[in-house]
N, C-alpha and C positions, 0 to 999 in steps of 0.2 A: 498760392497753393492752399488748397484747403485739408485742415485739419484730417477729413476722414478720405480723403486721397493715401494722403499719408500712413496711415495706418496702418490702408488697406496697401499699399504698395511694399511697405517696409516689415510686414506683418512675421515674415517667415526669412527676413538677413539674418543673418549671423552677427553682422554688424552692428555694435550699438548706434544707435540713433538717436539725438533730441530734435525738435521743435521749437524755437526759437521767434520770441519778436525782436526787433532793434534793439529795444532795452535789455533784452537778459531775463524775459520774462516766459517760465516755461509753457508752450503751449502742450505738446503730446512728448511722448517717450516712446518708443519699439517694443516689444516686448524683452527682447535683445538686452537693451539698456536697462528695462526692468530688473531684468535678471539681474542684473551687476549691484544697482547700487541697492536692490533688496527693497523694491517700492513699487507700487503701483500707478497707473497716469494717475487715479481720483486722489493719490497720497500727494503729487507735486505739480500739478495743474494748478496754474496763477502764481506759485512761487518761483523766485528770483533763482535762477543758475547759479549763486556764490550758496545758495543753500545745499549744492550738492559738492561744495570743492574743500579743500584747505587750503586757500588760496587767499592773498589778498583783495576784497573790494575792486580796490584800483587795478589791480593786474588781469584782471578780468575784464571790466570795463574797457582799457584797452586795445583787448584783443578783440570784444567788441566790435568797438570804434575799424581798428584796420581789416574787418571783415565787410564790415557795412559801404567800403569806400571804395570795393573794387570787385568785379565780374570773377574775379581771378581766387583759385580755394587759397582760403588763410592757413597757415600752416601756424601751430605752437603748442607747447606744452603746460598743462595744469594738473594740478595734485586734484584728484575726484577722489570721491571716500565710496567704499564699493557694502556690500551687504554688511560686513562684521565691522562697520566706521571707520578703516585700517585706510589711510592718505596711503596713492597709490600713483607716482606720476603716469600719465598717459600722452599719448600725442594727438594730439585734435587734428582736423581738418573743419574746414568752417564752408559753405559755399552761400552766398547770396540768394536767394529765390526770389523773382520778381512775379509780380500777378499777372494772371494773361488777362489783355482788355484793359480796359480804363479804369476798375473796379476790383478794390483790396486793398490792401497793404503788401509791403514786401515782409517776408519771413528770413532766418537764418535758419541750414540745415547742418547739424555739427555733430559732427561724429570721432569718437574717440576707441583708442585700443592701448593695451598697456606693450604691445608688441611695434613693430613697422607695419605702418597704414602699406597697402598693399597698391592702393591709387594713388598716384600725384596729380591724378588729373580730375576736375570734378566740378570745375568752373562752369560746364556746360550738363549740368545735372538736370535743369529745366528739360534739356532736351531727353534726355538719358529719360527720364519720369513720364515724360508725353508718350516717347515709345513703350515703356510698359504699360501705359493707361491702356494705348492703341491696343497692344499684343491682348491686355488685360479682356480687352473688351470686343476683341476679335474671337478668344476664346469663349467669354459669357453666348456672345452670338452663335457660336457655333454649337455649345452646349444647350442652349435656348431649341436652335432650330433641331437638334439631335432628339433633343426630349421632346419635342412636339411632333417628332415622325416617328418615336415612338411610341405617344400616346394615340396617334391616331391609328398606327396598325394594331397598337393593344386595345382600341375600342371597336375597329373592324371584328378583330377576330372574337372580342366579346360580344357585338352584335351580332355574328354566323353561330354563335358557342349561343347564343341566346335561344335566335329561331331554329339551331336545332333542336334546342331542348322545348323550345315549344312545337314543334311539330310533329315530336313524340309523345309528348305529353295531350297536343290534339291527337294523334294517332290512337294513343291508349282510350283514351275518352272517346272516340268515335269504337272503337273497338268493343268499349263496355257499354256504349249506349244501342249496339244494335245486339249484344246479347242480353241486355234488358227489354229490347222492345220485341228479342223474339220471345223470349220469358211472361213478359207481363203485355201481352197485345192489347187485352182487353183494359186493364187498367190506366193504360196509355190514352187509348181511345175516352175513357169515361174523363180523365185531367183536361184533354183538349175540348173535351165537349163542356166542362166545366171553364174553363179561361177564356172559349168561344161566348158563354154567357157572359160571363165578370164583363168581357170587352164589351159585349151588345150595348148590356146595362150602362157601361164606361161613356160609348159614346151616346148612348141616348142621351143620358144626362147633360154631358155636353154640348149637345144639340139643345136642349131645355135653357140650359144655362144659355146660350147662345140667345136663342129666340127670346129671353127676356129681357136679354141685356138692348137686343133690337127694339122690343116694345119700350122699354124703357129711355132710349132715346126716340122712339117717334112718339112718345106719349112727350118726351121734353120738347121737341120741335114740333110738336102740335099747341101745346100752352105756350109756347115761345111765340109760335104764330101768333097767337092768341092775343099777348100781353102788349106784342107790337103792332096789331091790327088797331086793338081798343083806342089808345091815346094817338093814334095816326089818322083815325075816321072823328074822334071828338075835334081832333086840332083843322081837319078839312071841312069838316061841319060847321064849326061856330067862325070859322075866318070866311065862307060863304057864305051864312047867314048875316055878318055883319059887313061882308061886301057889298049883299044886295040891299041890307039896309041901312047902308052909311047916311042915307039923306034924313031920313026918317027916326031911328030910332035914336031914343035918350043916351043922356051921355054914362047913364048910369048902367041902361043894359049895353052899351059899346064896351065900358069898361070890365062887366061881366063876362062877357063872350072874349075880353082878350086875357082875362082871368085865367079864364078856362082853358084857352090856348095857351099860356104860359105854362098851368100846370100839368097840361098831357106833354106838352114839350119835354118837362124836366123828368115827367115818368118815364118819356121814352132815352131822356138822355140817361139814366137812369140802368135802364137796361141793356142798352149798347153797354156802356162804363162797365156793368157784369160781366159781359161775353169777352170783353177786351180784358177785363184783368183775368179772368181764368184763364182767356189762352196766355196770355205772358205769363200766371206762376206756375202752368203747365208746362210749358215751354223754358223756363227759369229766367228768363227775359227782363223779371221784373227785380229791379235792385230795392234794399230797405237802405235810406237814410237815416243810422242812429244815431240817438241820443239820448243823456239824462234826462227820463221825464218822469212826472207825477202823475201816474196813472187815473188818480182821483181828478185833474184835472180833465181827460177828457171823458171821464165818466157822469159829470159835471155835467161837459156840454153837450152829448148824448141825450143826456135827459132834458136838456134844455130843447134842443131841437124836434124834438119828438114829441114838445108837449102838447101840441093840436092833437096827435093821435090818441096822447092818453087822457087829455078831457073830454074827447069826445065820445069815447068810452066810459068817461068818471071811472078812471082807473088807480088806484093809491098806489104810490110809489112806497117801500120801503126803504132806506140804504140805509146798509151795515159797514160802514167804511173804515179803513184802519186808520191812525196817526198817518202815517208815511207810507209810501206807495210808490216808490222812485226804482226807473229797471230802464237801461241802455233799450230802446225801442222807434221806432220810426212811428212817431204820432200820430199821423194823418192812417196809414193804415190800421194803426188798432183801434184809432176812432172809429174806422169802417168794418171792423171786426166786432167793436159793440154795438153799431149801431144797426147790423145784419142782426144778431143777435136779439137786441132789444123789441125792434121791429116784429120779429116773428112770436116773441112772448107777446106783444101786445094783439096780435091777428090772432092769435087763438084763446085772448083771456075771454072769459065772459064780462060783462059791464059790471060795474059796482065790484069787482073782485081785486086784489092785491099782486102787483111782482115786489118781490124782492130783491135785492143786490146786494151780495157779501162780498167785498173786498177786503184780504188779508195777506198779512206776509208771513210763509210759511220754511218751518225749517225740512228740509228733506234728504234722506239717505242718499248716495249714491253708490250700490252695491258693484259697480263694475269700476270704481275708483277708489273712495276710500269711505266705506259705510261708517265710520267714526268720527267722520267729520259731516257734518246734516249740513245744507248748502241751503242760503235763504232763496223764496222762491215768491211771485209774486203769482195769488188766485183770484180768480174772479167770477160768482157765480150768478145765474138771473133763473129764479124761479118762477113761474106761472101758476098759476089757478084752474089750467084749460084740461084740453081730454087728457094730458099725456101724450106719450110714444107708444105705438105698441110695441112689446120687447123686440120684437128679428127687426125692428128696423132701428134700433139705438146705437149703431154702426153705419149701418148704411145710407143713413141720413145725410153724413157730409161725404158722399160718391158724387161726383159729376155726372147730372143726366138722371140722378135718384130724387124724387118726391117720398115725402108720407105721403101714403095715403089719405087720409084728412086734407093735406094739399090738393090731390085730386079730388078729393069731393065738395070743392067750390071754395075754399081759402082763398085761393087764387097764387100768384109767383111764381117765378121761374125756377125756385128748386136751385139755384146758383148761390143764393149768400150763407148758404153753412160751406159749401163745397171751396167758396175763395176763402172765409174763413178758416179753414182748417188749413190749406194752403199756406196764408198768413202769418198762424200763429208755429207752424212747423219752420216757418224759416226765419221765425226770434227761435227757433232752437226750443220750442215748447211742446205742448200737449194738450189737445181738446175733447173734448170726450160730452156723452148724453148720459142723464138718469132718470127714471122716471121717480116724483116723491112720494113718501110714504104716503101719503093722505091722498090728494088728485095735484094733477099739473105735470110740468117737466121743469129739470134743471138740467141747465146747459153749462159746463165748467171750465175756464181754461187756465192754465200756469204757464207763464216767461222765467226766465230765469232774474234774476235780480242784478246780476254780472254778467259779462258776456264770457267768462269762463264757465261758468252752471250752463252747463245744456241738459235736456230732459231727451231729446230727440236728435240724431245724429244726419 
Protein backbone atom coordinates (compact mmCIF):
# COMPACT_ATOMS: atom_id res chain seq x y z
CA UNK A 1 0.00 0.00 0.00
CA UNK A 2 1.38 3.10 -0.77
CA UNK A 3 2.06 5.80 1.51
CA UNK A 4 -0.13 8.53 -0.23
CA UNK A 5 -2.92 6.03 -0.80
CA UNK A 6 -3.06 6.14 2.70
CA UNK A 7 -3.35 9.47 3.40
CA UNK A 8 -5.60 10.11 1.02
CA UNK A 9 -8.06 7.37 2.16
CA UNK A 10 -7.71 7.77 5.97
CA UNK A 11 -7.59 11.72 5.56
CA UNK A 12 -11.13 12.59 7.01
CA UNK A 13 -11.57 8.87 9.85
CA UNK A 14 -12.31 9.71 13.01
CA UNK A 15 -10.12 6.85 13.66
CA UNK A 16 -6.63 7.18 14.55
CA UNK A 17 -4.43 5.65 12.10
CA UNK A 18 -0.53 4.75 11.99
CA UNK A 19 1.48 3.41 9.04
CA UNK A 20 3.63 0.86 9.91
CA UNK A 21 6.75 -1.25 8.34
CA UNK A 22 7.62 -4.80 9.90
CA UNK A 23 9.94 -3.30 12.10
CA UNK A 24 7.94 -0.60 14.07
CA UNK A 25 9.11 1.76 11.88
CA UNK A 26 6.57 4.83 11.43
CA UNK A 27 5.76 5.52 7.87
CA UNK A 28 2.56 8.02 7.88
CA UNK A 29 0.03 9.06 10.76
CA UNK A 30 -3.85 10.24 9.85
CA UNK A 31 -4.41 13.25 10.79
CA UNK A 32 -6.72 11.55 13.41
CA UNK A 33 -3.74 10.21 15.26
CA UNK A 34 -2.01 13.58 14.76
CA UNK A 35 -4.33 14.99 16.75
CA UNK A 36 -3.86 12.65 19.77
CA UNK A 37 -0.51 12.39 20.29
CA UNK A 38 0.04 16.32 19.46
CA UNK A 39 2.57 15.67 16.23
CA UNK A 40 2.85 15.99 12.82
CA UNK A 41 3.85 13.01 10.10
CA UNK A 42 7.27 15.40 9.26
CA UNK A 43 7.60 15.24 13.48
CA UNK A 44 7.53 11.13 13.40
CA UNK A 45 8.24 9.99 9.94
CA UNK A 46 11.36 7.18 10.14
CA UNK A 47 10.85 7.07 13.89
CA UNK A 48 10.42 3.80 15.73
CA UNK A 49 6.51 3.23 17.23
CA UNK A 50 8.02 2.73 21.16
CA UNK A 51 8.83 6.62 20.54
CA UNK A 52 5.19 7.10 20.92
CA UNK A 53 4.26 4.63 23.86
CA UNK A 54 5.10 3.85 27.62
CA UNK A 55 5.59 0.77 27.00
CA UNK A 56 8.39 -1.64 27.04
CA UNK A 57 10.81 -2.36 23.87
CA UNK A 58 9.97 -5.76 23.99
CA UNK A 59 6.36 -5.61 24.49
CA UNK A 60 5.86 -3.94 21.48
CA UNK A 61 8.02 -5.82 19.43
CA UNK A 62 6.01 -8.64 20.33
CA UNK A 63 2.93 -7.53 19.34
CA UNK A 64 4.80 -6.78 16.21
CA UNK A 65 5.93 -10.05 15.72
CA UNK A 66 2.08 -11.84 16.16
CA UNK A 67 0.79 -9.19 13.77
CA UNK A 68 3.17 -9.80 11.11
CA UNK A 69 2.34 -13.80 11.30
CA UNK A 70 -1.19 -13.70 10.42
CA UNK A 71 -3.93 -12.27 7.72
CA UNK A 72 -6.13 -12.16 10.78
CA UNK A 73 -6.25 -8.17 12.89
CA UNK A 74 -4.03 -8.57 16.00
CA UNK A 75 -5.79 -7.39 18.84
CA UNK A 76 -3.77 -5.74 22.18
CA UNK A 77 -3.24 -3.13 24.43
CA UNK A 78 -0.42 -0.38 24.82
CA UNK A 79 0.10 2.66 26.88
CA UNK A 80 0.47 5.53 23.90
CA UNK A 81 1.38 9.04 25.28
CA UNK A 82 -1.26 11.57 23.67
CA UNK A 83 -0.57 15.47 23.20
CA UNK A 84 0.04 16.52 27.06
CA UNK A 85 2.78 13.14 27.28
CA UNK A 86 -0.06 11.65 29.91
CA UNK A 87 0.36 7.31 29.20
CA UNK A 88 -2.98 6.62 28.18
CA UNK A 89 -3.93 2.66 27.75
CA UNK A 90 -5.47 2.22 24.38
CA UNK A 91 -6.67 -0.87 22.44
CA UNK A 92 -4.99 -1.56 19.11
CA UNK A 93 -5.94 -3.35 16.30
CA UNK A 94 -3.06 -4.24 13.94
CA UNK A 95 -4.03 -5.68 10.23
CA UNK A 96 -1.35 -6.83 7.85
CA UNK A 97 -1.22 -5.05 4.32
CA UNK A 98 0.19 -7.03 1.68
CA UNK A 99 1.32 -5.18 -1.74
CA UNK A 100 -0.60 -5.81 -4.88
CA UNK A 101 1.74 -7.32 -7.62
CA UNK A 102 5.05 -8.80 -7.20
CA UNK A 103 6.37 -5.30 -6.14
CA UNK A 104 6.81 -3.62 -2.45
CA UNK A 105 6.83 -4.51 0.70
CA UNK A 106 4.30 -5.47 3.08
CA UNK A 107 3.14 -2.66 5.64
CA UNK A 108 1.29 -2.92 9.21
CA UNK A 109 -1.98 -0.81 9.59
CA UNK A 110 -2.59 -0.13 13.46
CA UNK A 111 -4.97 1.72 14.80
CA UNK A 112 -5.82 2.49 18.30
CA UNK A 113 -8.66 4.19 20.66
CA UNK A 114 -8.82 4.67 24.30
CA UNK A 115 -12.49 3.44 24.20
CA UNK A 116 -13.95 -0.21 22.34
CA UNK A 117 -12.58 -0.49 18.70
CA UNK A 118 -16.01 -0.52 17.15
CA UNK A 119 -14.47 -3.30 14.37
CA UNK A 120 -13.39 -6.80 15.23
CA UNK A 121 -13.16 -7.39 11.97
CA UNK A 122 -10.34 -5.71 9.64
CA UNK A 123 -8.23 -8.74 8.35
CA UNK A 124 -9.70 -8.01 4.91
CA UNK A 125 -8.79 -4.21 4.96
CA UNK A 126 -6.88 -4.63 1.62
CA UNK A 127 -10.10 -5.19 0.37
CA UNK A 128 -12.18 -2.56 2.36
CA UNK A 129 -9.16 0.06 0.74
CA UNK A 130 -9.52 -1.13 -2.97
CA UNK A 131 -13.24 -0.38 -2.69
CA UNK A 132 -12.77 3.01 -1.54
CA UNK A 133 -9.74 3.72 -4.01
CA UNK A 134 -12.66 2.34 -6.61
CA UNK A 135 -15.67 4.44 -5.00
CA UNK A 136 -12.53 7.15 -4.70
CA UNK A 137 -11.92 7.26 -8.15
CA UNK A 138 -15.44 6.68 -9.58
CA UNK A 139 -16.12 9.97 -7.91
CA UNK A 140 -12.73 11.89 -9.37
CA UNK A 141 -14.27 10.49 -12.69
CA UNK A 142 -17.43 11.71 -12.44
CA UNK A 143 -16.43 15.02 -11.08
CA UNK A 144 -13.73 15.19 -13.80
CA UNK A 145 -16.50 14.49 -16.56
CA UNK A 146 -19.11 16.99 -14.57
CA UNK A 147 -16.53 19.90 -14.89
CA UNK A 148 -15.72 19.30 -18.25
CA UNK A 149 -19.46 19.59 -19.44
CA UNK A 150 -19.47 22.37 -17.58
CA UNK A 151 -16.53 24.06 -19.02
CA UNK A 152 -17.69 23.28 -22.25
CA UNK A 153 -21.20 24.79 -21.91
CA UNK A 154 -19.64 27.75 -20.01
CA UNK A 155 -17.36 28.27 -23.16
CA UNK A 156 -20.35 27.77 -25.55
CA UNK A 157 -22.27 30.35 -24.02
CA UNK A 158 -19.11 32.56 -23.78
CA UNK A 159 -18.51 32.13 -27.25
CA UNK A 160 -22.52 33.23 -28.30
CA UNK A 161 -21.98 36.10 -25.15
CA UNK A 162 -18.75 36.77 -27.51
CA UNK A 163 -20.30 37.13 -31.08
CA UNK A 164 -22.86 38.87 -29.65
CA UNK A 165 -21.07 41.45 -28.35
CA UNK A 166 -19.22 41.50 -31.50
CA UNK A 167 -21.98 41.86 -33.78
CA UNK A 168 -23.09 44.93 -31.81
CA UNK A 169 -20.24 46.30 -31.63
CA UNK A 170 -19.86 45.62 -35.74
CA UNK A 171 -23.45 46.93 -35.77
CA UNK A 172 -22.41 50.20 -33.97
CA UNK A 173 -19.40 50.71 -36.10
CA UNK A 174 -21.15 50.08 -39.37
CA UNK A 175 -23.88 52.45 -38.07
CA UNK A 176 -21.14 55.19 -37.31
CA UNK A 177 -19.39 54.52 -40.43
CA UNK A 178 -22.31 55.32 -42.73
CA UNK A 179 -23.08 58.53 -40.64
CA UNK A 180 -19.57 59.50 -41.30
CA UNK A 181 -19.43 58.71 -44.88
CA UNK A 182 -22.85 60.59 -45.28
CA UNK A 183 -20.96 63.55 -43.22
CA UNK A 184 -17.79 63.53 -44.81
CA UNK A 185 -18.38 62.12 -48.71
CA UNK A 186 -16.01 64.15 -49.99
CA UNK A 187 -13.13 63.60 -47.64
CA UNK A 188 -13.77 59.77 -47.90
CA UNK A 189 -13.37 59.95 -51.52
CA UNK A 190 -10.03 62.30 -51.47
CA UNK A 191 -8.44 58.96 -48.50
CA UNK A 192 -9.40 56.40 -50.99
CA UNK A 193 -8.07 58.23 -53.97
CA UNK A 194 -5.03 58.70 -51.73
CA UNK A 195 -4.59 54.68 -50.51
CA UNK A 196 -5.56 54.01 -54.47
CA UNK A 197 -2.04 55.96 -55.04
CA UNK A 198 0.04 54.55 -51.84
CA UNK A 199 -1.16 50.97 -53.40
CA UNK A 200 -0.26 51.81 -57.24
CA UNK A 201 3.16 53.20 -55.97
CA UNK A 202 3.18 49.71 -53.51
CA UNK A 203 2.99 47.57 -56.32
CA UNK A 204 4.87 49.29 -58.87
CA UNK A 205 7.64 48.97 -56.84
CA UNK A 206 7.16 45.58 -56.37
CA UNK A 207 6.87 44.83 -59.79
CA UNK A 208 10.45 46.82 -60.02
CA UNK A 209 11.71 44.81 -57.19
CA UNK A 210 10.45 41.69 -58.96
CA UNK A 211 11.96 42.51 -62.46
CA UNK A 212 15.37 42.80 -60.91
CA UNK A 213 15.37 40.19 -58.91
CA UNK A 214 14.58 38.25 -62.59
CA UNK A 215 17.47 40.17 -64.27
CA UNK A 216 19.45 39.37 -61.63
CA UNK A 217 19.19 35.71 -61.88
CA UNK A 218 19.38 35.68 -65.68
CA UNK A 219 22.27 37.95 -65.56
CA UNK A 220 23.65 34.86 -63.10
CA UNK A 221 22.57 32.17 -65.56
CA UNK A 222 23.87 34.15 -68.32
CA UNK A 223 27.63 34.28 -66.69
CA UNK A 224 26.96 30.81 -65.30
CA UNK A 225 26.45 29.83 -68.92
CA UNK A 226 29.32 31.50 -69.58
CA UNK A 227 31.91 30.23 -66.97
CA UNK A 228 30.64 26.66 -68.03
CA UNK A 229 30.83 27.03 -71.73
CA UNK A 230 34.61 28.55 -71.31
CA UNK A 231 36.47 25.42 -69.72
CA UNK A 232 34.04 23.03 -71.58
CA UNK A 233 35.12 24.28 -75.35
CA UNK A 234 39.19 24.76 -73.97
CA UNK A 235 38.77 20.98 -72.63
CA UNK A 236 37.02 19.88 -76.36
CA UNK A 237 39.41 21.93 -78.13
CA UNK A 238 42.80 20.85 -76.95
CA UNK A 239 41.79 16.97 -76.41
CA UNK A 240 40.80 17.40 -80.41
CA UNK A 241 43.77 19.20 -81.31
CA UNK A 242 45.83 16.64 -79.62
CA UNK A 243 43.74 13.75 -81.07
CA UNK A 244 44.42 14.85 -84.43
CA UNK A 245 47.79 15.21 -83.52
CA UNK A 246 48.90 12.36 -81.52
CA UNK A 247 51.19 11.15 -84.31
CA UNK A 248 52.93 14.16 -84.85
CA UNK A 249 53.15 16.52 -82.17
CA UNK A 250 55.98 16.70 -79.32
CA UNK A 251 55.71 15.23 -76.23
CA UNK A 252 55.99 18.53 -74.84
CA UNK A 253 52.93 20.25 -76.60
CA UNK A 254 50.90 16.75 -75.91
CA UNK A 255 51.60 17.32 -72.41
CA UNK A 256 50.61 21.08 -72.83
CA UNK A 257 47.33 20.49 -74.47
CA UNK A 258 46.58 17.76 -71.60
CA UNK A 259 47.55 20.67 -69.10
CA UNK A 260 45.23 22.65 -70.29
CA UNK A 261 42.56 19.95 -70.25
CA UNK A 262 43.16 19.18 -66.72
CA UNK A 263 42.97 22.64 -65.76
CA UNK A 264 39.44 23.75 -67.51
CA UNK A 265 38.45 20.25 -65.98
CA UNK A 266 39.15 21.45 -62.36
CA UNK A 267 37.55 25.06 -63.29
CA UNK A 268 34.62 23.49 -64.30
CA UNK A 269 34.69 20.87 -61.42
CA UNK A 270 35.03 23.77 -59.64
CA UNK A 271 31.84 25.43 -60.48
CA UNK A 272 29.59 22.40 -60.28
CA UNK A 273 31.15 22.00 -56.53
CA UNK A 274 29.52 25.82 -56.08
CA UNK A 275 26.10 25.12 -57.39
CA UNK A 276 25.92 21.80 -55.32
CA UNK A 277 26.97 23.44 -52.18
CA UNK A 278 24.67 26.33 -52.35
CA UNK A 279 21.76 24.17 -52.95
CA UNK A 280 22.62 21.85 -50.02
CA UNK A 281 23.13 25.10 -47.40
CA UNK A 282 20.08 26.42 -48.96
CA UNK A 283 18.32 23.55 -48.46
CA UNK A 284 20.16 22.79 -45.07
CA UNK A 285 21.36 19.37 -46.40
CA UNK A 286 24.71 20.07 -45.73
CA UNK A 287 26.16 18.86 -42.24
CA UNK A 288 29.53 20.77 -40.45
CA UNK A 289 31.82 18.17 -38.94
CA UNK A 290 33.38 19.94 -35.86
CA UNK A 291 36.36 20.31 -34.42
CA UNK A 292 39.19 21.80 -32.27
CA UNK A 293 41.01 23.58 -34.89
CA UNK A 294 43.71 26.27 -35.38
CA UNK A 295 42.47 28.53 -37.69
CA UNK A 296 46.06 29.88 -38.49
CA UNK A 297 46.50 26.53 -39.90
CA UNK A 298 44.38 26.71 -42.59
CA UNK A 299 45.00 30.17 -43.28
CA UNK A 300 48.42 28.86 -43.75
CA UNK A 301 47.29 26.74 -46.46
CA UNK A 302 45.03 29.20 -48.26
CA UNK A 303 47.89 31.16 -48.79
CA UNK A 304 49.88 28.38 -49.76
CA UNK A 305 47.61 27.24 -52.33
CA UNK A 306 46.70 30.40 -54.02
CA UNK A 307 50.32 31.19 -54.49
CA UNK A 308 50.39 30.97 -58.34
CA UNK A 309 47.61 33.65 -58.31
CA UNK A 310 49.43 36.01 -56.11
CA UNK A 311 52.96 35.83 -57.96
CA UNK A 312 51.46 36.27 -60.90
CA UNK A 313 50.20 39.35 -59.82
CA UNK A 314 53.58 40.20 -57.60
CA UNK A 315 51.03 40.49 -55.12
CA UNK A 316 52.49 41.05 -51.05
CA UNK A 317 50.85 39.26 -48.65
CA UNK A 318 50.65 40.83 -45.24
CA UNK A 319 49.62 38.53 -42.09
CA UNK A 320 48.56 39.84 -38.84
CA UNK A 321 48.01 36.56 -37.02
CA UNK A 322 47.36 36.02 -33.32
CA UNK A 323 49.35 33.47 -30.85
CA UNK A 324 46.25 31.11 -30.95
CA UNK A 325 43.44 30.86 -33.03
CA UNK A 326 41.62 27.52 -31.83
CA UNK A 327 37.35 27.47 -32.40
CA UNK A 328 35.18 24.20 -32.60
CA UNK A 329 34.77 24.32 -36.69
CA UNK A 330 34.59 22.02 -39.62
CA UNK A 331 37.94 22.73 -41.43
CA UNK A 332 37.50 21.81 -44.78
CA UNK A 333 34.76 24.37 -45.09
CA UNK A 334 36.29 27.40 -43.56
CA UNK A 335 39.18 26.62 -45.56
CA UNK A 336 36.69 27.09 -48.52
CA UNK A 337 35.26 30.19 -46.83
CA UNK A 338 38.92 31.76 -47.00
CA UNK A 339 39.87 30.58 -49.91
CA UNK A 340 36.32 32.30 -51.72
CA UNK A 341 37.33 35.08 -49.90
CA UNK A 342 41.02 35.33 -50.63
CA UNK A 343 40.54 34.53 -54.33
CA UNK A 344 38.20 37.45 -54.84
CA UNK A 345 40.71 40.05 -53.10
CA UNK A 346 43.28 38.88 -55.26
CA UNK A 347 40.89 39.35 -58.82
CA UNK A 348 40.35 42.66 -57.97
CA UNK A 349 43.95 43.90 -56.46
CA UNK A 350 45.98 45.69 -58.93
CA UNK A 351 49.68 44.10 -59.52
CA UNK A 352 52.41 45.15 -57.28
CA UNK A 353 49.64 46.08 -54.58
CA UNK A 354 49.14 44.47 -50.84
CA UNK A 355 46.30 42.23 -49.02
CA UNK A 356 46.28 42.07 -45.77
CA UNK A 357 45.07 39.39 -43.24
CA UNK A 358 44.33 40.12 -39.41
CA UNK A 359 43.49 37.24 -37.53
CA UNK A 360 42.57 37.92 -33.85
CA UNK A 361 40.71 36.57 -30.85
CA UNK A 362 38.18 38.94 -29.63
CA UNK A 363 36.29 39.50 -26.56
CA UNK A 364 32.54 40.23 -27.23
CA UNK A 365 29.28 41.31 -25.39
CA UNK A 366 26.38 39.49 -25.57
CA UNK A 367 23.59 41.91 -24.76
CA UNK A 368 20.62 39.38 -25.14
CA UNK A 369 22.50 37.08 -22.33
CA UNK A 370 24.67 38.29 -20.15
CA UNK A 371 26.57 41.84 -21.47
CA UNK A 372 28.98 41.37 -18.37
CA UNK A 373 30.53 38.56 -19.34
CA UNK A 374 32.43 39.50 -23.21
CA UNK A 375 32.55 35.92 -24.88
CA UNK A 376 35.85 35.22 -26.83
CA UNK A 377 35.40 35.30 -30.50
CA UNK A 378 37.46 34.35 -33.30
CA UNK A 379 37.88 37.31 -36.47
CA UNK A 380 39.23 37.23 -39.47
CA UNK A 381 39.77 40.00 -41.88
CA UNK A 382 41.37 40.28 -45.69
CA UNK A 383 41.93 43.56 -46.99
CA UNK A 384 42.54 44.57 -50.81
CA UNK A 385 44.05 47.53 -52.62
CA UNK A 386 41.27 47.19 -55.56
CA UNK A 387 38.08 49.49 -56.44
CA UNK A 388 36.20 48.80 -53.28
CA UNK A 389 32.28 47.99 -52.95
CA UNK A 390 30.17 50.52 -53.93
CA UNK A 391 28.12 51.25 -50.75
CA UNK A 392 24.01 49.75 -51.74
CA UNK A 393 26.02 46.76 -52.59
CA UNK A 394 28.02 46.10 -49.12
CA UNK A 395 24.94 43.75 -48.25
CA UNK A 396 23.87 42.49 -51.18
CA UNK A 397 26.90 41.02 -52.17
CA UNK A 398 26.56 37.69 -50.35
CA UNK A 399 22.57 37.25 -51.98
CA UNK A 400 22.57 34.25 -54.12
CA UNK A 401 22.08 35.16 -57.87
CA UNK A 402 23.85 38.87 -56.77
CA UNK A 403 27.15 40.14 -58.48
CA UNK A 404 28.90 43.63 -57.96
CA UNK A 405 28.83 45.26 -60.52
CA UNK A 406 32.77 45.29 -61.20
CA UNK A 407 31.99 41.45 -61.51
CA UNK A 408 29.92 42.31 -64.35
CA UNK A 409 32.08 44.51 -66.05
CA UNK A 410 34.63 41.70 -66.96
CA UNK A 411 36.04 40.21 -63.35
CA UNK A 412 34.55 37.38 -64.34
CA UNK A 413 32.79 34.47 -61.60
CA UNK A 414 29.88 33.15 -60.69
CA UNK A 415 28.84 35.54 -57.92
CA UNK A 416 28.40 32.05 -55.70
CA UNK A 417 31.59 32.16 -53.26
CA UNK A 418 30.47 35.03 -50.96
CA UNK A 419 26.89 33.75 -51.17
CA UNK A 420 28.11 29.93 -49.75
CA UNK A 421 30.40 31.75 -47.64
CA UNK A 422 27.98 33.50 -45.66
CA UNK A 423 26.03 30.37 -45.62
CA UNK A 424 28.97 28.68 -44.06
CA UNK A 425 29.97 30.84 -41.60
CA UNK A 426 26.15 31.34 -40.42
CA UNK A 427 26.01 27.85 -39.60
CA UNK A 428 29.44 27.96 -37.19
CA UNK A 429 26.75 30.19 -35.52
CA UNK A 430 28.84 33.55 -36.82
CA UNK A 431 28.74 36.52 -38.80
CA UNK A 432 30.11 37.99 -42.11
CA UNK A 433 29.85 41.15 -43.06
CA UNK A 434 31.71 43.90 -46.06
CA UNK A 435 33.54 47.49 -45.59
CA UNK A 436 34.72 49.47 -47.75
CA UNK A 437 38.55 50.90 -46.25
CA UNK A 438 39.32 54.19 -45.43
CA UNK A 439 41.94 54.84 -48.04
CA UNK A 440 40.88 52.48 -51.36
CA UNK A 441 40.03 48.58 -51.33
CA UNK A 442 37.50 46.40 -49.46
CA UNK A 443 37.55 44.52 -46.31
CA UNK A 444 35.78 41.44 -45.92
CA UNK A 445 35.34 40.31 -42.05
CA UNK A 446 34.11 37.30 -40.36
CA UNK A 447 33.72 35.92 -36.50
CA UNK A 448 33.09 32.08 -35.23
CA UNK A 449 32.49 31.73 -32.02
CA UNK A 450 35.40 30.35 -30.06
CA UNK A 451 33.02 27.69 -28.02
CA UNK A 452 30.24 26.14 -29.42
CA UNK A 453 28.18 27.94 -26.56
CA UNK A 454 29.22 31.70 -28.08
CA UNK A 455 26.77 32.07 -30.90
CA UNK A 456 26.66 35.48 -32.76
CA UNK A 457 23.81 34.28 -35.03
CA UNK A 458 20.83 32.11 -34.19
Amino acid sequence: MYIKHFLEFTFSFSERMCLLNPKGIILAINPAAAEFIGKQNRDVNGNHFSSLLDNTETRLKQYLKNACSTRDATSGRLFILDSNSKSIECKCKTALLLPVGNNGNPSLLLRWSSTELQSNKFSLLNVELEDLRQQYHTIMDQKEHLESYVKKRTQQLFEKTKLLEQSNRELESTKKDLENYQQNLEQLVQQKTQDLKETTKNALLAKETAIQANRAKSDFLSNMSHELRTPMHAILSFSNIGRKKITSATSEKLHDYFTKIHSSGERLLNLLNDLLDISKLESGKMELSLSEHDVRISLASCISELTGLIDKKSITIILNSACEAKAPVDATRLTQVIINILSNAIKFSPENSHITLTLNTILLSDSATDPTKPKPIIQLSIQDEGPGIPPSELNTIFDTFIQSSYTKSGAGGTGLGLAISKNIIEQHHGRIWAENASGKGAIIFFQIPASISNKLVN
